[in-house]
N, CA, C and O atoms as a printed pandas DataFrame, in Angstrom:
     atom_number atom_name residue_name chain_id  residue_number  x_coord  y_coord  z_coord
0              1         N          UNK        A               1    9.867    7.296   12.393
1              2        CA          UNK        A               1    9.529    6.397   11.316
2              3         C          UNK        A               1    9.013    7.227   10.139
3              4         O          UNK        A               1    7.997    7.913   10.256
4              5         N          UNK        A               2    9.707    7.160    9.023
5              6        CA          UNK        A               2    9.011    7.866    8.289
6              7         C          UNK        A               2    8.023    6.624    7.094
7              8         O          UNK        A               2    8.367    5.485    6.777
8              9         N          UNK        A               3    6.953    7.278    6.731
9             10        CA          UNK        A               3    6.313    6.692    5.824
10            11         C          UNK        A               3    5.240    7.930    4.881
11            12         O          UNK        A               3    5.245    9.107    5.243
12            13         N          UNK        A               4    4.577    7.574    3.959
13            14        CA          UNK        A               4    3.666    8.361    2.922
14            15         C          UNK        A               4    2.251    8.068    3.450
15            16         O          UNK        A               4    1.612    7.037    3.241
16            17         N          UNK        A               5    1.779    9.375    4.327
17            18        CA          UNK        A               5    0.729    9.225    4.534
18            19         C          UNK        A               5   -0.649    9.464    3.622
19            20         O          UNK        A               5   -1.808    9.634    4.000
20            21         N          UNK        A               6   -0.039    9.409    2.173
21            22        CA          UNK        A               6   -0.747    9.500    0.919
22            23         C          UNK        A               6   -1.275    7.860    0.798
23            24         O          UNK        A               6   -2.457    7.519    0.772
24            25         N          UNK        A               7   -0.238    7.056    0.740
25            26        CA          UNK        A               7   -0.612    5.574    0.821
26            27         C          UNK        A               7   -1.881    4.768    1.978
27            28         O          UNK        A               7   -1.714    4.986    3.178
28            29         N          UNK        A               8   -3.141    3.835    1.531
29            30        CA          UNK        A               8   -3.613    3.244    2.491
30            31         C          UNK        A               8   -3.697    1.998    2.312
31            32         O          UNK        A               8   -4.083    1.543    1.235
32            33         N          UNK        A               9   -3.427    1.400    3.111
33            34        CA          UNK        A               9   -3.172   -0.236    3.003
34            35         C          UNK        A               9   -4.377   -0.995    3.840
35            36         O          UNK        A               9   -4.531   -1.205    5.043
36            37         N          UNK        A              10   -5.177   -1.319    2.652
37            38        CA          UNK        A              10   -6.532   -2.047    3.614
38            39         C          UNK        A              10   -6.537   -4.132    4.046
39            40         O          UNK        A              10   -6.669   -5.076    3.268
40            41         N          UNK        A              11   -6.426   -4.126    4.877
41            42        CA          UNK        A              11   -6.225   -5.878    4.657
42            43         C          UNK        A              11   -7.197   -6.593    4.529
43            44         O          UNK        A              11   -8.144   -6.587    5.315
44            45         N          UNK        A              12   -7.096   -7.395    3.405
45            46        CA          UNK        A              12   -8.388   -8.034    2.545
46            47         C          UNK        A              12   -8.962   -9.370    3.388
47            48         O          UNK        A              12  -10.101   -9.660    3.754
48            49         N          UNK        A              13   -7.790   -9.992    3.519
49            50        CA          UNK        A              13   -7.841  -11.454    4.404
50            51         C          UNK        A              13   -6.733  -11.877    4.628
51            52         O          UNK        A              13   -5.870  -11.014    4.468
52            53         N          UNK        A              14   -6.112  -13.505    5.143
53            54        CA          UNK        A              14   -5.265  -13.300    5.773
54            55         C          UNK        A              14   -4.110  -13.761    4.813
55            56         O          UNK        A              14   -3.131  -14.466    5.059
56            57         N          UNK        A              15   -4.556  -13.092    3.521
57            58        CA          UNK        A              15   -3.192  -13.353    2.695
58            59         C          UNK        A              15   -3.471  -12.264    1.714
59            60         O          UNK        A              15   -3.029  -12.661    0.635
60            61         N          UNK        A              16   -3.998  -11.076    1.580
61            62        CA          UNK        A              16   -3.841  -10.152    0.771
62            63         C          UNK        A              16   -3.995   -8.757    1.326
63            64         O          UNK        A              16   -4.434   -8.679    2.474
64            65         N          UNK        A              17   -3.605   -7.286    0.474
65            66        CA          UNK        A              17   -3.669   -6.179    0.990
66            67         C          UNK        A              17   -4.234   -5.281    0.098
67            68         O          UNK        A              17   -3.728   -5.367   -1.021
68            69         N          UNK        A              18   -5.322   -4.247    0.232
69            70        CA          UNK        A              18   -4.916   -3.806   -1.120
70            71         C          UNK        A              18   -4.655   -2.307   -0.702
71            72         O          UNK        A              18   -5.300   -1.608    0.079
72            73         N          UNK        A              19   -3.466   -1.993   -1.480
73            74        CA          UNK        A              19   -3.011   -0.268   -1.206
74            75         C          UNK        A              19   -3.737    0.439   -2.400
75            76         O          UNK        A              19   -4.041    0.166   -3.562
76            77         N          UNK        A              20   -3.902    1.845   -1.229
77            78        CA          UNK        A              20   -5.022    2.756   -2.259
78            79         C          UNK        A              20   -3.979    3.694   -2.131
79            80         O          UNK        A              20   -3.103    3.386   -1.322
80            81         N          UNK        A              21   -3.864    4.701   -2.694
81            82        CA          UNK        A              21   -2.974    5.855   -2.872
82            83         C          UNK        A              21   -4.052    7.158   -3.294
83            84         O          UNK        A              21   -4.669    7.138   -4.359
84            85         N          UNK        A              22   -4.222    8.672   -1.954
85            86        CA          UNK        A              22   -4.825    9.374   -2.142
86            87         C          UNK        A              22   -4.346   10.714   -2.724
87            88         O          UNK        A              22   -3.479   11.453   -2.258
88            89         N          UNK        A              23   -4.909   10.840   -3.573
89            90        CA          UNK        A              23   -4.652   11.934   -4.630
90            91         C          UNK        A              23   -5.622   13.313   -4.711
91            92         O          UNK        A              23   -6.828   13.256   -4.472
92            93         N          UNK        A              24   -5.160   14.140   -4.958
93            94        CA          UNK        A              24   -6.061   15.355   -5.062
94            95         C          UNK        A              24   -7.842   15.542   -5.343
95            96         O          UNK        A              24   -8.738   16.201   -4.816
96            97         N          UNK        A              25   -7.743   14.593   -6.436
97            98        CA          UNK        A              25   -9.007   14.175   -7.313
98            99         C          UNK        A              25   -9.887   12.892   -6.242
99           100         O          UNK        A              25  -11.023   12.518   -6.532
100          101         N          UNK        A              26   -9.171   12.386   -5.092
101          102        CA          UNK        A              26  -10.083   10.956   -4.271
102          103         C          UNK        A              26   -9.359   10.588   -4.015
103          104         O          UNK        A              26   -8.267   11.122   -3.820
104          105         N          UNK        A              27   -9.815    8.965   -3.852
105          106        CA          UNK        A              27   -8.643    7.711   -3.412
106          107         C          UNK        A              27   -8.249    6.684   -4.738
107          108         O          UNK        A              27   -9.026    5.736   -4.624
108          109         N          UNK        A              28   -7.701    6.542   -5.499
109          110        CA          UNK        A              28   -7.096    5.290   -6.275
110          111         C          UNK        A              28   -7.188    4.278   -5.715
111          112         O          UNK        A              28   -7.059    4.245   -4.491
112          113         N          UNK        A              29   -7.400    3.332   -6.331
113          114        CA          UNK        A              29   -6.753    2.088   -5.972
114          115         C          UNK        A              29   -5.480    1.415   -7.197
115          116         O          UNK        A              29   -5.577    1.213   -8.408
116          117         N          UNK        A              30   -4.162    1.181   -6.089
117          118        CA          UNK        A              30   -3.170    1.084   -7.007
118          119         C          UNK        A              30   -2.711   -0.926   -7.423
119          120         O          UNK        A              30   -2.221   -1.617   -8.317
120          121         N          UNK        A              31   -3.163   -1.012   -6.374
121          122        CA          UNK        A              31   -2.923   -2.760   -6.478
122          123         C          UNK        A              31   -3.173   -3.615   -5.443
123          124         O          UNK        A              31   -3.386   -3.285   -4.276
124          125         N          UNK        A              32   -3.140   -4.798   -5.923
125          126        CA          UNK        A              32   -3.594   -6.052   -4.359
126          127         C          UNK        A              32   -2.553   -6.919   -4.631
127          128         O          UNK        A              32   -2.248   -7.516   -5.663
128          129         N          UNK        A              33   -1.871   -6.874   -3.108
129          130        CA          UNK        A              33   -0.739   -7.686   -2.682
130          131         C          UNK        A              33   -0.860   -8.449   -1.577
131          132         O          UNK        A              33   -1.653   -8.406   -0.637
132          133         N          UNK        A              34    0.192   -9.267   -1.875
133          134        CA          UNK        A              34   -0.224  -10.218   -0.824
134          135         C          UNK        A              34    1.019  -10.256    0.103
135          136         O          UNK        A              34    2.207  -10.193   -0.213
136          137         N          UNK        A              35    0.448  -10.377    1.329
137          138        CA          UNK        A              35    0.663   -9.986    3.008
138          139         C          UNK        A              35    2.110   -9.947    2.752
139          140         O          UNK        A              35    2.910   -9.051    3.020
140          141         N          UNK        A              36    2.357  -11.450    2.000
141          142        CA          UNK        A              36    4.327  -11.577    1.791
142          143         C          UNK        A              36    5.092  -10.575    1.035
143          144         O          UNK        A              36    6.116  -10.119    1.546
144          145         N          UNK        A              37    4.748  -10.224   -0.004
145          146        CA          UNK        A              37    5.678   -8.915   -0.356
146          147         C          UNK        A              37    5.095   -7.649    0.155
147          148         O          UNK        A              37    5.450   -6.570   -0.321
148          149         N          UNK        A              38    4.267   -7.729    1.047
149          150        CA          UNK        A              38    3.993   -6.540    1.360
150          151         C          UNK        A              38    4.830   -6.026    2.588
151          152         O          UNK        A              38    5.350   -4.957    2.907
152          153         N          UNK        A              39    4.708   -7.423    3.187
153          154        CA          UNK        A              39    5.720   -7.640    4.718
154          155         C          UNK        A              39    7.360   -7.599    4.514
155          156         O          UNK        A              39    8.172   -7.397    5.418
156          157         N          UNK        A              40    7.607   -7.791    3.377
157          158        CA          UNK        A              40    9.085   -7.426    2.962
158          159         C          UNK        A              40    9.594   -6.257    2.740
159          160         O          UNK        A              40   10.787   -5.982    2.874
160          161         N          UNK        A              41    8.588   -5.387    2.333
161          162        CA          UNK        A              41    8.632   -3.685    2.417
162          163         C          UNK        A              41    9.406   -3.007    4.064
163          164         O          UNK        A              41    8.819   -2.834    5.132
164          165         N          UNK        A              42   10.644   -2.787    3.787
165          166        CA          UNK        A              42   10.869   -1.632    4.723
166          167         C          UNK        A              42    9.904   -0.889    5.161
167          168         O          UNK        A              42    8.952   -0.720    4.399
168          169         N          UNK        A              43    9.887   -0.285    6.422
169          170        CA          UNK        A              43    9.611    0.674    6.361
170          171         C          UNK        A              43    9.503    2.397    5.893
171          172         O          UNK        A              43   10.368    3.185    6.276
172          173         N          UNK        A              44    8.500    2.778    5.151
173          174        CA          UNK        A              44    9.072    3.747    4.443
174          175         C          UNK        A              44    9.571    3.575    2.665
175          176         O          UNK        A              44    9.711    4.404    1.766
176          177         N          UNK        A              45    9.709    2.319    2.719
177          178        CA          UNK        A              45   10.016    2.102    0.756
178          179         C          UNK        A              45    8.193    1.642    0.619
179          180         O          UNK        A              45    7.199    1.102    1.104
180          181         N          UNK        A              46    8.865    2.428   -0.529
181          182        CA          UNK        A              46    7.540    2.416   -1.649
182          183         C          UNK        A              46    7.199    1.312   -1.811
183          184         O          UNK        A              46    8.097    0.472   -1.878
184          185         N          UNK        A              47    5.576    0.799   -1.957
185          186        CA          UNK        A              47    5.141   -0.693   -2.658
186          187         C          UNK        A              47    5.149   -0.109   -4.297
187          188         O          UNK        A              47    5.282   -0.868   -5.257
188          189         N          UNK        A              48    4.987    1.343   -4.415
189          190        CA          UNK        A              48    4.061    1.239   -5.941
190          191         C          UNK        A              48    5.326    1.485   -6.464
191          192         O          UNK        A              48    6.321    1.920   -5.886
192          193         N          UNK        A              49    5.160    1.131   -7.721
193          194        CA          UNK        A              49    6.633    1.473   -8.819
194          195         C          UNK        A              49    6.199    2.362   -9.923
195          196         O          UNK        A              49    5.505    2.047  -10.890
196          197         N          UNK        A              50    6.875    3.895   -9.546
197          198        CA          UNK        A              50    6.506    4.427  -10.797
198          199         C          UNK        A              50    7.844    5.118  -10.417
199          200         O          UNK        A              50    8.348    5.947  -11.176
């Protein structure tokens, strides 16, 4: 399985997520999603869009 073990996905409650993305400088926080597009994510595809 591959995935980005840079990415952390904390679960807020039972309808949101929020992914942090760790970087040289700490942890970011990149956005809060909810469970449904998060659960549509392949495994391995990116949530963040850059």
């Amino acid at each position: 399985m591959r995935y980005n073990r840079n990415i952390i996905s904390i679960p807020i409650n039972r309808d949101f997520r929020l992914i942090l993305r760790r970087t040289e400088q700490g942890i970011v926080v990149e956005q809060l999603v909810s469970h449904e597009k998060y659960n549509v994510k392949k495994p391995g595809a990116s949530l963040l869009k850059r």
